[in-house]
N, C-alpha and C positions, 0 to 999 in steps of 0.2 A: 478563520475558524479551524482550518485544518493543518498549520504549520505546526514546529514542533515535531519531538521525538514519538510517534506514533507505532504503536510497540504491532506486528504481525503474530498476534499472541496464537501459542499453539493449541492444540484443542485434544485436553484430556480425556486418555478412554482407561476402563477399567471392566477387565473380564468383558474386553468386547464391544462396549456400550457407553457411549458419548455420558461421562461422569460431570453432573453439573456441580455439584459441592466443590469438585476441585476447579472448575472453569470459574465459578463464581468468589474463592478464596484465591485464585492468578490474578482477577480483573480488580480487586482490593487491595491486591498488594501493588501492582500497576500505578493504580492512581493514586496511593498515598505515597509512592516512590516517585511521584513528580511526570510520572507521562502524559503526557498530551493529549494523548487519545486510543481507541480500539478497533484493529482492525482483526474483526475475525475470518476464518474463511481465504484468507492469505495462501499463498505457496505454504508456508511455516506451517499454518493451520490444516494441512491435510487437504486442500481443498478438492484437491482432482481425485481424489478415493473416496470422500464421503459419497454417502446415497445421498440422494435428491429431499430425504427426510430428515437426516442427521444433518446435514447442511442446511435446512432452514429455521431446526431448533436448534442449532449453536446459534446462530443469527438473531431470534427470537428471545432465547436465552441469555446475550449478552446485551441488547438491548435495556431488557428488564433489569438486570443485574448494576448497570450500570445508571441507569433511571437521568440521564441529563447531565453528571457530573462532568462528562468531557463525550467529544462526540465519538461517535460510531460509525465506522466505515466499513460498510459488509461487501469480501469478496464476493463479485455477481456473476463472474469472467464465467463464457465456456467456450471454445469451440465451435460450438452451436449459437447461430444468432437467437433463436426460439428459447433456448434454453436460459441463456443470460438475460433475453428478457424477462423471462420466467423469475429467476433468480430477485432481478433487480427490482420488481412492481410487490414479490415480497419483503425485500427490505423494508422498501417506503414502507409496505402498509402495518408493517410493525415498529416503525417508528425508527428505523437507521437515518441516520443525519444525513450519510453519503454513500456512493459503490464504489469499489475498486474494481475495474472489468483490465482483464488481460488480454493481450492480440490472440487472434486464435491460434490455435497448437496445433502440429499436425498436419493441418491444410494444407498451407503455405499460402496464403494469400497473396495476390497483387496488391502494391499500395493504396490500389482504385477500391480495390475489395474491402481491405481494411476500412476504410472510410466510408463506404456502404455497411461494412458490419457496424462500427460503431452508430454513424449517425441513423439506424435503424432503429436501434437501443434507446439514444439521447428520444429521438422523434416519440417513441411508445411509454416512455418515463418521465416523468418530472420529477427527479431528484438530482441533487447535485453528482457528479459522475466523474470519477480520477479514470483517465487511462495507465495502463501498465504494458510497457514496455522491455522486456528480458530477452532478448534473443537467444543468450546463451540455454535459456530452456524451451524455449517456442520453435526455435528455428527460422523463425523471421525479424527481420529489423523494422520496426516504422519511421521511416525517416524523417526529418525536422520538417519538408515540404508538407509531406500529409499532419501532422500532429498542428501545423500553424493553419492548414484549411480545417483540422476540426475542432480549434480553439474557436471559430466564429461562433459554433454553436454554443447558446449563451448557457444552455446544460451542462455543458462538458468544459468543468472548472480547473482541468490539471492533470498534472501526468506522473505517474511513480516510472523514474527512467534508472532504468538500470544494465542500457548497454555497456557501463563501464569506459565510453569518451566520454571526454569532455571538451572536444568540441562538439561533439553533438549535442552535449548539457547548452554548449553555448548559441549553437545556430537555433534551437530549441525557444529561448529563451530569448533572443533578438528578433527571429520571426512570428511570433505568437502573441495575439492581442495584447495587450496591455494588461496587467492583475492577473494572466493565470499562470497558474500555480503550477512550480515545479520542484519534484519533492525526491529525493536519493534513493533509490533503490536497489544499492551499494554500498552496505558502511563505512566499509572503508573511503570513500567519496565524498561523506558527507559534507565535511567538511571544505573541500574544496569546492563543491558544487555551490553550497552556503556562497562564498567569496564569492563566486559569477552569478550570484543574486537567486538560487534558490530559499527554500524556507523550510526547509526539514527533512525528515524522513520516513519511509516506512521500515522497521528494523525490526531482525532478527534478533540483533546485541540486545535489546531490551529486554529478552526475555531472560535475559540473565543478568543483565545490570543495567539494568533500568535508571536509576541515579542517576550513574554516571553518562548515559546515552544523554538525558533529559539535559543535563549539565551543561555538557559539550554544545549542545543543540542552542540553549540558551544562551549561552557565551557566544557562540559564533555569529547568533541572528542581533545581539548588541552590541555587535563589531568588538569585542574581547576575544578578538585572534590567539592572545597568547595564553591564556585558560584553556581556551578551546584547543589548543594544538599541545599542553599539555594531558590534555585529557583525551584524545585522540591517539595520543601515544601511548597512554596507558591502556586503552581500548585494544590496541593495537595486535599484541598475540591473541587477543580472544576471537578477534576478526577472523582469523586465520582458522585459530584452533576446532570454532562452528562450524568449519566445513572441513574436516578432518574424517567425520564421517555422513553417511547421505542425509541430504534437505531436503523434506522431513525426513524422519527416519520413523 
């Protein structure tokens, strides 16, 4: 349900004020450009700046907009274990398919911690639940051990990993139940991750060429390595050029 090029779409403001007309003509062009799916509330999305109100009407708001045609994965992440709950019990109840929850930021957690923060969240929600993984912006790493004791929990479906190893993509993916889902949180990776049996991504690159993200994503998961590594290489200076300046910006 959740593999595929799944775009981290960013969330349009105008004079100030979360603009739904332009949020609801990005999520149209998204999904007739071949995306997978929506994740709003992302890193891309502003997440850590919106208010606690603008963050659960872009949530709300994409939801609606998108009405069932591909699923919705609403950033639920915080820092705060109360607060992500919070996040996460309004997803569900406005109808998001799944969460993205990030490790907390800041803190710095023990791995023991981590695994108390998450399966806190999993225990108070029943929705399907991606963990995310970034150290390069959290300051903390989850390592494969903790991420394979919190795949038992039958809530917590997958991880958007984007320390950028790959062995860690691989101890990840060898120690972790059976079916869950592990998904690139590195474009540039995508494709490699794909090859050690992941299934997609969560992507920045879609917000700007979505096609061709969706493309690449396709080809690689029907074993068309040399599509896919074509089109990866075309991807390639944009990879770069995204982060040229700050994410978000």
């Amino acid at each position: 349900m959740f593999s595929g090029s799944l775009v981290a779409i960013v969330t349009p403001f105008s004079k100030g004020k979360f603009d739904e007309k332009a949020m609801a003509d990005l999520i149209e062009s998204q999904i007739s450009s071949g995306t997978h799916g929506i994740v709003p509330c992302g890193t891309t999305g502003e997440s850590a700046t919106l208010t606690p109100e603008e963050h659960e009407r872009v949530v709300s708001f994409t939801v609606e907009v998108v009405n069932k045609r591909v699923p919705v994965i609403a950033g639920t992440g915080s820092n705060s274990t109360d607060e992500a709950i919070t996040f996460t019990k309004h997803a569900k109840a406005v109808g998001a398919d799944g969460a993205l929850l990030i490790t907390p930021y800041y803190n710095k957690p023990t791995q023991e911690g981590l695994f108390r923060h998450f399966s806190a969240i999993a225990k108070a929600v029943d929705l399907p639940q991606i963990l995310y993984n970034i150290p390069g912006r959290t300051s903390i790493n989850m390592l494969p051990t903790t991420v394979s004791r919190l795949s038992e929990i039958q809530t917590i479906i997958g991880i958007k990993e984007g320390s950028g190893s790959l062995q860690q993509v691989s101890e990840i993916i060898q120690q972790s139940r059976p079916g869950f889902l592990v998904l690139s949180g590195d474009d540039p990776l995508t494709l490699p991750m794909i090859a050690l049996g992941g299934k997609g991504v969560i992507t920045v690159t879609a917000n700007v060429a979505p096609t061709d993200m969706a493309n690449m994503v396709n080809a690689a998961l029907k074993g068309d390595y040399e599509t896919a590594r074509l089109l990866h290489y075309k991807l390639s200076p944009l990879f770069g050029a995204l982060f040229l300046e700050t994410n978000p910006i």
